[in-house]
MARDREN-777202 format. One line per field, with one value per residue (C-alpha): residue number from 1; x, y, z. Coordinates in nm, 3 decimals, decimal comma. Layout:
# MARDREN-777202
num	NUM:...
u	X:...
v	Y:...
w	Z:...
# end
This chain:
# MARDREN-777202
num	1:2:3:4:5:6:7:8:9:10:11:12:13:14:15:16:17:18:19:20:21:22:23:24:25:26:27:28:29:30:31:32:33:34:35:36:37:38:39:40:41:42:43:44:45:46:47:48:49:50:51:52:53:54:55:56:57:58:59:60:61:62:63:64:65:66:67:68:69:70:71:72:73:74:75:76:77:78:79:80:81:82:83:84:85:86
u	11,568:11,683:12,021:12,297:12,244:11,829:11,974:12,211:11,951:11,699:11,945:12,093:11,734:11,693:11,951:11,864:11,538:11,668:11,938:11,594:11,486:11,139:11,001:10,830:11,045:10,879:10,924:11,305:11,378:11,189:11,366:11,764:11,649:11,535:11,874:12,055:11,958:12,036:12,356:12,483:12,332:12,531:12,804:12,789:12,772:13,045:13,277:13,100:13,245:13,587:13,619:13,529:13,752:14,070:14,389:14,520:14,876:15,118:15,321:15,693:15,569:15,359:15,082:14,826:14,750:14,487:14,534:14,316:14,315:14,465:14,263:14,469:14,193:14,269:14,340:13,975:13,878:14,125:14,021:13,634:13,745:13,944:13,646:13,402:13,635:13,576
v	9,046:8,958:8,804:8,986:8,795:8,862:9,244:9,264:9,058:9,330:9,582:9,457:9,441:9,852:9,922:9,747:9,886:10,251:10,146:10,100:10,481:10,351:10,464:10,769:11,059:10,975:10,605:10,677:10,869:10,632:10,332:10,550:10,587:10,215:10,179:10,365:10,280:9,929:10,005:10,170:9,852:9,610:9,833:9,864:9,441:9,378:9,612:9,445:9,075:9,263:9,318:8,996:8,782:8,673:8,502:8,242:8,205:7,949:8,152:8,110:7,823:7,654:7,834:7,939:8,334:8,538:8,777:9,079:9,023:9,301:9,371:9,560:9,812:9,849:10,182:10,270:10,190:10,405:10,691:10,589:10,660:11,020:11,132:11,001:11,211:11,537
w	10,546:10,197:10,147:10,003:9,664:9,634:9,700:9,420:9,193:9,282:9,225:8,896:8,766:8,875:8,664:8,361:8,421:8,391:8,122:7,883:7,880:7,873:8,257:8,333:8,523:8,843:8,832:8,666:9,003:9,274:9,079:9,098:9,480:9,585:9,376:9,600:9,902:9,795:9,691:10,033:10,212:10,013:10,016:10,396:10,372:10,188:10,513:10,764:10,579:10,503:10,866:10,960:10,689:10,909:10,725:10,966:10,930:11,134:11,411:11,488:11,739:11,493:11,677:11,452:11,420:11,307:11,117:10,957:10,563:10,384:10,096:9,771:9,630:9,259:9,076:9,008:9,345:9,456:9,241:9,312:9,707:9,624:9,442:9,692:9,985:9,785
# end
């Protein structure tokens, strides 16, 4: 399997790709699909690394905890999820 990075080069290249105009209507749409598909992989990626990114913090006994990082989403991520939801 292809590392996250080789993925996102790939899918970086799709786009520019389609940002040119120049491809046929077939090869337009298979290219937006392998885009896609990427897309949701690395998407579903970058959760399975959220989940598994701990903050260790010192306890009240100087016993060190783990702790699940609490990721802020930004305002467009926010909106990105509402609009995704409808």
């Amino acid at each position: 399997m292809e590392s996250f990075e080789e993925r996102l080069a790939r899918l970086e290249e799709l786009v520019t790709r389609l940002e040119t105009g120049n491809l046929p209507l077939e090869n337009a749409v298979d290219t937006f699909e392998e885009g896609m598909k990427l897309s949701q992989s690395l998407a579903a990626t970058l959760q399975t690394a959220e989940k598994r990114v701990e903050v260790l913090l010192a306890g009240e006994n100087g016993q060190v905890v783990a702790k699940p990082l609490e990721i802020e989403t930004t305002d467009d991520e926010d909106d990105a999820d509402e609009e995704q939801n409808r």
